[in-house]
C-alpha positions, -999 to +999 in steps of 0.1 A: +122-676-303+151-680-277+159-653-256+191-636-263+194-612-234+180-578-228+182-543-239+181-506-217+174-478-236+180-447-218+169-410-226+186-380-211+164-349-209+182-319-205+187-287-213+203-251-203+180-241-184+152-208-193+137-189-164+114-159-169+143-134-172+158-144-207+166-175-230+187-195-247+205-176-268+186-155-293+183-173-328+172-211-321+147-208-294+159-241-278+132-249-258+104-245-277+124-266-303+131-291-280+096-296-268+074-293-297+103-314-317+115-344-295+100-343-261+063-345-266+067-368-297+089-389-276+061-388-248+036-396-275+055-422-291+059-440-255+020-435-245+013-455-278+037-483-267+021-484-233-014-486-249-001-515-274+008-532-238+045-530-240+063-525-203+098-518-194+105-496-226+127-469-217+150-453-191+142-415-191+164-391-170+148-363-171+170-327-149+149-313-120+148-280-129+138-288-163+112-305-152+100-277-127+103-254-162+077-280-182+052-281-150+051-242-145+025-225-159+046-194-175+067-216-197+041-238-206+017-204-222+051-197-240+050-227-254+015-221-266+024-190-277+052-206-299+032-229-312+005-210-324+029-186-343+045-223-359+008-227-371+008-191-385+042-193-400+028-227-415-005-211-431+023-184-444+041-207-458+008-222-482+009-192-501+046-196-516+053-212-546+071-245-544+066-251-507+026-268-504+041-302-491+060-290-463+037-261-455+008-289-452+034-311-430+040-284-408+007-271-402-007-308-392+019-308-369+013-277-352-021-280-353-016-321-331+011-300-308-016-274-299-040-298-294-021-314-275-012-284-251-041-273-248-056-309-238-034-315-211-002-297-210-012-267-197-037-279-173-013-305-156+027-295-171+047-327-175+045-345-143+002-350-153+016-365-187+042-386-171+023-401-136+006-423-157+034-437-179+053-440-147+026-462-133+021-484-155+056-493-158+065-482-193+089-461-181+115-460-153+121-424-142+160-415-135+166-386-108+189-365-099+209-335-089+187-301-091+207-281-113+224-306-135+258-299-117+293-319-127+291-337-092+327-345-089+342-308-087+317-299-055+324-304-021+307-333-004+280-314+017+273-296-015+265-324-037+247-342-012+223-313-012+222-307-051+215-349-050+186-343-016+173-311-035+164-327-068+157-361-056+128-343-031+116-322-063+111-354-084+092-367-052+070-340-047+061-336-087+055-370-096+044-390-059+075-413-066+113-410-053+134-426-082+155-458-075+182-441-102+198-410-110+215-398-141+250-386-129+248-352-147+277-358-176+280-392-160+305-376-142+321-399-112+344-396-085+352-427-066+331-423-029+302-410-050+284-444-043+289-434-009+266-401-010+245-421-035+234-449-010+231-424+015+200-407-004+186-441-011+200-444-048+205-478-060+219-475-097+232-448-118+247-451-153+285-445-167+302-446-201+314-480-213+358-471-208+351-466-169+337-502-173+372-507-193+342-520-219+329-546-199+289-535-205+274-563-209+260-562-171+258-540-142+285-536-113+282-531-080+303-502-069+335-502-047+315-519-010+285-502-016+252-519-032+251-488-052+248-508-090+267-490-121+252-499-160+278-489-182+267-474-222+279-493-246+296-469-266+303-489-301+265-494-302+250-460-289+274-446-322+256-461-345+230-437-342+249-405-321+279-402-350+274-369-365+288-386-399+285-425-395+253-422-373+220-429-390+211-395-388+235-388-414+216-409-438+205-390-475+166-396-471+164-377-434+158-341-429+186-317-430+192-299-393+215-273-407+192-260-436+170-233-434+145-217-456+152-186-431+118-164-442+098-194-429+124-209-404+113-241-412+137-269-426+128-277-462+160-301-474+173-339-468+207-339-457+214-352-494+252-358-489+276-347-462+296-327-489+267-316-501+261-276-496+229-263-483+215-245-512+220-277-532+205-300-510+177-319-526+143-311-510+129-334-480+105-361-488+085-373-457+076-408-471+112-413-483+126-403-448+100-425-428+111-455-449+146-451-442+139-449-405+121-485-407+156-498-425+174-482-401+155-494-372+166-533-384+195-525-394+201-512-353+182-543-344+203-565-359+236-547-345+219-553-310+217-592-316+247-593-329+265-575-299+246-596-278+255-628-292+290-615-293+288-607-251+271-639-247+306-661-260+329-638-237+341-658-209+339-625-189+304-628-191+302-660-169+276-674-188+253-647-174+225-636-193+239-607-216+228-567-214+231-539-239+227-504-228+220-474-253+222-444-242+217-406-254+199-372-250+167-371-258+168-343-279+186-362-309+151-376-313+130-350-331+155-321-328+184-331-342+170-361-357+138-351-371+127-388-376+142-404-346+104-408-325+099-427-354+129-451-351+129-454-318+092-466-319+103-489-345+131-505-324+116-507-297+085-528-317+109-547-334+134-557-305+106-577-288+101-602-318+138-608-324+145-623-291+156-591-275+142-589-233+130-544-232+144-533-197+147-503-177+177-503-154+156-506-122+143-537-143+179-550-150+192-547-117+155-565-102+161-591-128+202-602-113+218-586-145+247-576-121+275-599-118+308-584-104+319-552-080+343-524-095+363-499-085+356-470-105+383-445-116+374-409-124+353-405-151+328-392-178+308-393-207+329-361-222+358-356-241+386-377-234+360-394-206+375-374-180+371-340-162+387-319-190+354-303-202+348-288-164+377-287-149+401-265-173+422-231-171+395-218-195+371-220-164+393-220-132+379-184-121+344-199-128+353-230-102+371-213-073+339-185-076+315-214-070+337-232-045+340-198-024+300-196-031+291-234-012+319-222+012+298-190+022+267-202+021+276-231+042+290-204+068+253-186+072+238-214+078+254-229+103+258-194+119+221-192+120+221-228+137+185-248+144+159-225+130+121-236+135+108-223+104+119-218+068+141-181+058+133-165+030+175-147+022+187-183+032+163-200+006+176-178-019+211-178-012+206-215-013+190-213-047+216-188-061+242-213-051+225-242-073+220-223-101+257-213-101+268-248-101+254-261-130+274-279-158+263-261-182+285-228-178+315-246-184+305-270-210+297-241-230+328-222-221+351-250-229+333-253-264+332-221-265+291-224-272+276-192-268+301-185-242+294-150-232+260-156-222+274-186-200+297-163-187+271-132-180+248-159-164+270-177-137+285-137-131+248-126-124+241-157-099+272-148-084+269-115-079+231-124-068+246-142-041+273-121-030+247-091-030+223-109-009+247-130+017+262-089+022+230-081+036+222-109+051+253-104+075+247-067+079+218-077+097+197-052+071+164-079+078+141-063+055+168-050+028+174-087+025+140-099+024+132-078-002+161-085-026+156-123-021+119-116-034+130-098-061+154-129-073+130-153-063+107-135-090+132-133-113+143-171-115+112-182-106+119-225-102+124-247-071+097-226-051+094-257-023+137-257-014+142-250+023+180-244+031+171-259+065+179-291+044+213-285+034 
């Protein structure tokens, strides 16, 4: 079958991040969600690929410090511990009347997740699990910035240390630097490809309207050799709508719906309209079937766009690309069934003509044909800044922008030092965690706001505290209280300020 050009699929694993101190807030115990629902059946579902001998099947971005959360040996007994009472509430769930179908679906299922963990999980975390797919070339592995911070609204020096923090992380975890970085939010700022090429980044992803639409190959950006791949939005819709997307479709599992003694999710989504206590109940054979239709249905959306890119004269005659792009967790969290499509698609793109690339494997390949000039941009609301940079979160902005400012101050105070310092580690640390994205995305939505709010005041005031004693010169008052945060948030154990 001729070749009709070549497909990127790209995951984006993220999540607000849980240290040892608290959670997500109370009620839907996001991470253990995420994980036993889309990011080890997503693993799994690529480890089968690999093993059927496909290569170059997805993109995955996965946040440093999530990743330090999945590898450390705390959160991964939690996750244990959560899956064991998911096997219990399953077994529970038997003796009720009405529910035997989904109490035996639910109890296979947590009976293969605790396997699972208890294989390899919790002897190795995620890097073990994802060394091997990384080798082989299944997957390409996307860096970047520790914290998941909106890049554009730090200072320089800052971001190049968030970008040199989680880039040495990544390193250091998996034995392999990544070539590309997911721009948290795809946020961009033109000069960005500057401080990108600087840490030896070749390619990073936008939304399609900073490409003006043009997505059917990467750019090289402004006169660096820094190589942009843009999403193509139209097609990535198809499955991210909340109400056109396949999701939506009557057959799938309802998200929304709770049998809330159980907490388990008993009802299709039926009809949008439809209200939750009349939702009909969930048929696993009937939703697996209508993720195989679905899956051709996509398929055939991507040849089409592809034949469509392949008659623009923009196009050159180059060889044409598609780039799909979304979080991970729509994929068994949101979207109970999507592994299951996504295996699907990425069987059936294959035999329809349709190239499987990672981004590294696009750009290796020549699917870059022009250079850009990027304007300001994201993947938000509006694909602009609005999100993070809003009246409803100035205070939280000038407090982190007086944060880099004072840390930066202490260290260069403290000049050449031959050996790492505890307080400046911390403060460091403190200054990360205050800058990620996450605070203001959830402020602007308001999301759970409060706890957004009571988290970035707490790193704040963490850092304030500390820097105090730091320049009072109280040595081991400072020591001490940078071990006692240190404790408390427990990730990126390795960063040395001496870096920054």
């Amino acid at each position: 079958m001729r070749r009709l050009g070549s497909f990127c699929l790209v995951l984006h694993t993220h999540l607000p991040w849980v240290a040892h101190h608290g959670s997500w807030p109370v009620g839907e115990e996001w991470l253990h969600q995420a994980f036993t629902g889309s990011w080890r059946r997503v693993v799994t579902m690529l480890e089968s690929l690999a093993e059927q001998g496909y290569s170059q099947v997805a993109t995955i971005g996965i946040t440093p410090v999530l990743a330090a959360m999945l590898d450390d040996p705390y959160c991964l007994r939690e996750l244990h511990s959560w899956a064991g009472r998911w096997q219990l509430r399953a077994e529970e769930l038997a003796q009720r009347p009405g529910f035997d179908r989904l109490a035996t679906h639910e109890r296979a299922a947590a009976t293969q997740c605790l396997s699972d963990l208890e294989a390899r999980w919790l002897t190795g975390g995620l890097s073990s699990v994802l060394r091997p797919l990384i080798a082989a070339g299944t997957i390409e592995l996307l860096g970047g910035p520790a914290t998941h911070p909106f890049q554009p609204l730090l200072s320089e020096r800052f971001a190049q240390a968030q970008l040199g923090t989680g880039l040495a992380d990544t390193a250091l975890r998996l034995g392999h630097r990544p070539a590309g970085i997911w721009a948290p939010e795809c946020g961009y700022a033109p000069g960005l490809e500057a401080l990108y090429a600087q840490a030896g980044v070749q390619h990073f992803l936008v939304d399609g309207p900073a490409l003006d639409g043009r997505t059917g190959r990467g750019a090289f950006v402004g006169d660096s050799d820094v190589v942009c791949f843009a999403r193509d939005r139209d097609l990535s819709y198809r499955i991210w709508s909340a109400r056109d997307g396949y999701p939506a479709g009557a057959a799938y599992r309802d998200f929304h719906t709770f049998d809330h003694d159980s907490g388990f999710r008993p009802a299709r989504v039926t009809g949008l309209e439809v209200s939750g206590p009349d939702k009909a109940r969930w048929d696993p054979a009937a939703a697996a079937a209508a993720a195989e239709r679905d899956a051709l249905r996509f398929v055939r959306a991507v040849q089409q766009r592809l034949q469509e890119l392949a008659k623009d004269p923009q196009q050159d005659g180059h060889e044409p690309l598609v780039v799909a792009a979304f979080d991970t967790e729509l994929f068994g969290h949101w979207w109970y069934e999507g592994p299951e499509f996504l295996s699907a698609v990425l069987r059936l793109l294959p035999e329809s003509g349709v190239e499987l690339r990672t981004l590294a494997g696009a750009r290796d390949a020549g699917l870059v044909s022009r250079r850009v000039h990027l304007a300001p941009s994201s993947w938000g609301a509006g694909q602009d800044w609005r999100v993070w940079d809003n009246d409803a979160v100035a205070d939280l902005l000038e407090t982190s922008s007086s944060v880099q400012n004072r840390l930066f101050e202490l260290l260069d105070r403290r000049g050449e030092r031959p050996s790492r310092d505890p307080v400046l580690d911390q403060l460091a640390r403190q200054a990360l965690l205050l800058s990620s994205s996450d605070w203001a995305f959830m402020i602007t939505r308001d999301a759970a706001a409060g706890y957004a709010r009571e988290r970035a005041e707490r790193h704040a005031d963490d850092f304030f505290g500390l820097a105090d004693l730091s320049e009072r010169a109280d040595d081991r008052a400072a020591v001490a209280e940078a071990a006692r945060q240190r404790q408390r948030d427990g990730l990126f154990g390795r960063l040395d300020a001496r870096t920054f």
